[in-house]
C-alpha positions as CSV (number, residue, x, y, z in Angstrom):
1,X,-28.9,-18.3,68.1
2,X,-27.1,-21.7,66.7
3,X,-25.4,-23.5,68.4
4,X,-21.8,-24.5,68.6
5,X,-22.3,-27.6,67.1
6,X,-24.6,-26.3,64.2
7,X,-22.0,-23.6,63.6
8,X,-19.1,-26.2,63.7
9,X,-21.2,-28.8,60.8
10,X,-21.9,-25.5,58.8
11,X,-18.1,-24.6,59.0
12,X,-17.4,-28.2,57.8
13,X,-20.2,-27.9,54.9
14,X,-19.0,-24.7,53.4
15,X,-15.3,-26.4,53.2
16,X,-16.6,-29.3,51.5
17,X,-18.6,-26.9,48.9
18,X,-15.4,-24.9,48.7
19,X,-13.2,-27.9,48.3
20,X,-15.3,-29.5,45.7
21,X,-15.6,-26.0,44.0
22,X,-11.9,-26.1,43.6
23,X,-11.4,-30.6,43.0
24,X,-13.8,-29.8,40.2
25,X,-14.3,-26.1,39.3
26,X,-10.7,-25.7,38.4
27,X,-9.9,-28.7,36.5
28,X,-12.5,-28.0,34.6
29,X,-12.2,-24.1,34.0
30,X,-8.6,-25.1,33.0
31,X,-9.6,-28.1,30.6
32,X,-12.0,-25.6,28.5
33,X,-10.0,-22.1,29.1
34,X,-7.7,-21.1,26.2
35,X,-5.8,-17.9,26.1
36,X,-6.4,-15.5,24.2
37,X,-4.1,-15.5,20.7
38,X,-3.6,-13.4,17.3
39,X,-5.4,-15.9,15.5
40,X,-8.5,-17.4,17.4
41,X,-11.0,-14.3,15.4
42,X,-12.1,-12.8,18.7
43,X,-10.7,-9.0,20.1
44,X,-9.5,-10.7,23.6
45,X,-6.5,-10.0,25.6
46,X,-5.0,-6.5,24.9
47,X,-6.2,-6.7,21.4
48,X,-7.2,-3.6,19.7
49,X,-8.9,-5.3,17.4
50,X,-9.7,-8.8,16.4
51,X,-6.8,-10.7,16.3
52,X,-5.0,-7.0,15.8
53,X,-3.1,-5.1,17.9
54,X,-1.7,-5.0,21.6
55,X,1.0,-7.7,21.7
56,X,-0.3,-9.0,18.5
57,X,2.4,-8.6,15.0
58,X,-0.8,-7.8,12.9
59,X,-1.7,-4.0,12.9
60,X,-5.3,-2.7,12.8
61,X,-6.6,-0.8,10.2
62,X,-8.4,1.2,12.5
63,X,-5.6,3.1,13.8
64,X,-4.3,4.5,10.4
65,X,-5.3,6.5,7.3
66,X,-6.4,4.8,4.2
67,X,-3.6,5.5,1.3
68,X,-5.6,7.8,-1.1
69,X,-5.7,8.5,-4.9
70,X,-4.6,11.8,-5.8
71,X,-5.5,11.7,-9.5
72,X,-5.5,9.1,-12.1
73,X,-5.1,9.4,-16.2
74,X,-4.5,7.2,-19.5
75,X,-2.5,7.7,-22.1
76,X,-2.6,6.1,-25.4
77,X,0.6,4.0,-26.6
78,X,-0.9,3.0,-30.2
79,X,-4.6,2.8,-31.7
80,X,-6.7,1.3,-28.8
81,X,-4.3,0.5,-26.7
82,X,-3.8,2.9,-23.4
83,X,-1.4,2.7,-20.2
84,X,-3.1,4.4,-16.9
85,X,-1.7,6.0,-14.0
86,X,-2.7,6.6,-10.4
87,X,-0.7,8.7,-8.4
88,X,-1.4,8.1,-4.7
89,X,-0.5,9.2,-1.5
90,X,0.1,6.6,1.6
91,X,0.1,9.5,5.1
92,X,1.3,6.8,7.4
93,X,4.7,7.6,8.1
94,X,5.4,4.2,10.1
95,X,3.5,1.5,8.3
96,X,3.5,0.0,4.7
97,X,0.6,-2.7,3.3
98,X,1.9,-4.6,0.5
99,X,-0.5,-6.4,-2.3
100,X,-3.3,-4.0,-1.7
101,X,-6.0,-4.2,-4.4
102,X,-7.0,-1.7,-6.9
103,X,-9.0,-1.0,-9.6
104,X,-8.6,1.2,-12.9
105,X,-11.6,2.2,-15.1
106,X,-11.7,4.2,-18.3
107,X,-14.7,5.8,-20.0
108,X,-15.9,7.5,-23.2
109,X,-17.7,10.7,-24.0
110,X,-20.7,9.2,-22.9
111,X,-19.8,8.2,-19.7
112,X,-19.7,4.2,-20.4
113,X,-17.1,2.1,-19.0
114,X,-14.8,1.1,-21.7
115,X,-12.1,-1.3,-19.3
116,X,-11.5,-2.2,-16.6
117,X,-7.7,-3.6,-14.8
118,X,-7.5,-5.1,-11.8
119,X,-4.4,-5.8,-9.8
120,X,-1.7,-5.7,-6.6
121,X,0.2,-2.9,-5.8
122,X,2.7,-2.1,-3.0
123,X,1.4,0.9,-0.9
124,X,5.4,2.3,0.4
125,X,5.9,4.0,3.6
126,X,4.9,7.7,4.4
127,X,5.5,8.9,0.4
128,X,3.9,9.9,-3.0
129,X,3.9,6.9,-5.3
130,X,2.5,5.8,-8.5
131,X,0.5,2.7,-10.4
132,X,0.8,1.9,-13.5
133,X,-1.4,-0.4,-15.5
134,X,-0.1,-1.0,-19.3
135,X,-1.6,-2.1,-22.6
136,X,-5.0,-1.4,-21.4
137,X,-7.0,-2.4,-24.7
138,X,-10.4,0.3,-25.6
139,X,-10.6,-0.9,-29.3
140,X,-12.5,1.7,-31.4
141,X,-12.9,3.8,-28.2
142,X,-11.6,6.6,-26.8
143,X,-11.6,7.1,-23.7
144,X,-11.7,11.1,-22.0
145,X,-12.2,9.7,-18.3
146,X,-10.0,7.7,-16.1
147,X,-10.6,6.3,-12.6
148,X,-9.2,4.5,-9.9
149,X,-9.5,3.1,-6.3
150,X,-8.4,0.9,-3.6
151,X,-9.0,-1.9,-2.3
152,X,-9.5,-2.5,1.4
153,X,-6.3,-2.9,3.1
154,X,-6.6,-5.3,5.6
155,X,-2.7,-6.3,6.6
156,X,-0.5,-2.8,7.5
157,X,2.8,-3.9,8.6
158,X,5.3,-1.6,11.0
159,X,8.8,-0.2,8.5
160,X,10.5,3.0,7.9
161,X,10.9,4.8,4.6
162,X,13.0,3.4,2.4
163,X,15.6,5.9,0.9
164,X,15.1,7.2,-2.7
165,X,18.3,8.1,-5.0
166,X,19.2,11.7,-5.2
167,X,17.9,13.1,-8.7
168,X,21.5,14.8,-10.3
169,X,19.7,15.5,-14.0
170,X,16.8,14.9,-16.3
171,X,17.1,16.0,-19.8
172,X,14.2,16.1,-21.8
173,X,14.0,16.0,-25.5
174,X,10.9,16.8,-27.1
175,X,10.7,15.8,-30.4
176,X,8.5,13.3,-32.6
177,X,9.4,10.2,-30.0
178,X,10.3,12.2,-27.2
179,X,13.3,10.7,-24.7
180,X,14.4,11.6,-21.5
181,X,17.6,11.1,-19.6
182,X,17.9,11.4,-15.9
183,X,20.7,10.7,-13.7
184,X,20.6,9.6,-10.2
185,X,23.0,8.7,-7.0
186,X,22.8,6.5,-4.3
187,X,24.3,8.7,-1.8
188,X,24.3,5.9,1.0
189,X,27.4,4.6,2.1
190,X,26.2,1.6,2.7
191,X,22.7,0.8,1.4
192,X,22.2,-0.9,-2.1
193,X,19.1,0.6,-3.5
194,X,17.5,-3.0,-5.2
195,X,14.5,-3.0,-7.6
196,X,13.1,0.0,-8.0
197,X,10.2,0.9,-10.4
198,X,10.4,4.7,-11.5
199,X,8.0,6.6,-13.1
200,X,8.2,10.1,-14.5
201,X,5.2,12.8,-15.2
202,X,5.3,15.1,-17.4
203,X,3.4,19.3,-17.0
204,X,2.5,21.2,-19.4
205,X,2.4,25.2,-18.8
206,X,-0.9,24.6,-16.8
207,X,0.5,21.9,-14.3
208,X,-1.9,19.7,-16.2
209,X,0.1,16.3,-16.5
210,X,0.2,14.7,-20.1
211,X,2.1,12.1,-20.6
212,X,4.7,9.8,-18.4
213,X,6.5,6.7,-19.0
214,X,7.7,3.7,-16.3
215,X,11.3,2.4,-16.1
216,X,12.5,-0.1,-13.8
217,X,16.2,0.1,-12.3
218,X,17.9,-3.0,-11.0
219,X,20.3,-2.3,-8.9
220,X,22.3,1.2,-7.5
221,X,25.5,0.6,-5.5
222,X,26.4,2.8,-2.4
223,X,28.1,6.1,-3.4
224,X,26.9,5.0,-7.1
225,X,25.5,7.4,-9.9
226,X,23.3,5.6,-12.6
227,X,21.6,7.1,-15.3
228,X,18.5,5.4,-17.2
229,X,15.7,6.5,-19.9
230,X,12.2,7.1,-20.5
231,X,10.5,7.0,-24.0
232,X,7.5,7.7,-25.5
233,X,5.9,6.7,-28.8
234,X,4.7,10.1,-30.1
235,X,4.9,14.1,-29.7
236,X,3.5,15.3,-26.6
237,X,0.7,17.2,-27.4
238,X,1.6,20.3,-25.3
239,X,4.9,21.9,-24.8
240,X,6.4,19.8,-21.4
241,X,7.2,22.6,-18.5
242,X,7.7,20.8,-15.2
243,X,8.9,16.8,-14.8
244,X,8.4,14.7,-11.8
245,X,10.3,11.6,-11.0
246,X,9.2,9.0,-8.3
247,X,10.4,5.7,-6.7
248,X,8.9,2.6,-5.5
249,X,11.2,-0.1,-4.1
250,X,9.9,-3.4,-4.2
């Protein structure tokens, strides 16, 4: 058994160590420790995901759908020169991603790639929504196939839906250039409805789309009915049925 003395220097020692643990562990812990932030590319804190997440402002894609292509199609404007569509689908009904990449590719009989467009597009809050891609140039080709995908998107950002005008009216005229006339209301009281790109589709018999035209609309004032046009070049080449209008605020 030690002794009282051995026990009393052994009691001293193990304060020294503990001391000196804490005179020079600490300092040191806190000299090379750095919290964990949104931006140091490590999943640390309450993170989700790196730098995503928890009490970070950056969502993770992980916790949400990818927006998804429904179907895409070209249309020709003149003599090798085609506009394509993609109408898409974003099922989040809380987050939006802005400047998302896409891609649009059309093809011949054979299968061979005629074009390709890149760009940007907004990807809007819980809704249906379209991209277009104009003056896409084929020269002597024709092309039967169109496709078209996303990008990764990498940046999904919390906001709610923004309101789209009430549709009053479209009147369709189908002639050798057809036109169409549709008329629209804002029916806020107190929301001004700012840069909006719309888009209308047009069915034949078969719900097989067929042509459809872009328009953008500057500005509609609260309680405010506004009415604005689509046009086409020639005759659709099937009688037109069913027309769909959409809205994407930007």
């Amino acid at each position: 058994m030690a002794s009282w003395s051995t026990k009393r220097r052994f009691g001293y020692f193990l304060a020294f160590v503990v001391l000196a643990v804490f005179a020079v562990g600490l300092p040191g812990f806190l000299f090379f420790y750095k919290a964990p932030t949104c931006a140091d590319g490590r999943q640390n804190g309450s993170e989700r995901g790196i730098d995503c997440g928890g009490t970070c402002v950056k969502l993770c894609p992980a916790d949400f759908v990818a927006p998804r292509a429904l179907w895409s199609y070209s249309a020709s404007v003149t003599p090798g020169v085609y506009n394509a569509l993609a109408y898409a689908e974003n099922p989040n009904q809380s987050v939006y991603a802005s400047a998302v990449g896409y891609t649009f590719r059309l093809y011949d009989s054979a299968g061979l790639l005629i074009a390709e467009k890149k760009g940007k597009t907004l990807v809007p809050t819980g809704q249906k929504f379209a991209i277009f891609e104009g003056g896409v140039r084929t020269g002597q080709r024709i092309p039967l196939k169109t496709t078209f995908e996303f990008g990764e998107v990498s940046d999904w950002k919390l906001g709610k839906s923004v309101p789209n005008p009430r549709i009053i009216s479209i009147d369709l005229e189908q002639s050798e250039t057809p036109t169409a006339e549709v008329k629209v209301s804002n029916d806020s009281t107190d929301l001004t409805l700012s840069s909006l790109d719309a888009f209308i589709i047009i069915y034949d018999s078969a719900d097989n789309r067929m042509a459809f035209s872009k328009t953008r609309i500057d500005r509609i004032a609260p309680r405010q009915t506004e009415t604005f046009y689509f046009t086409w070049p020639s005759a659709f080449p099937r009688p037109a049925v069913r027309k769909e209008v959409l809205f994407v605020a930007h």
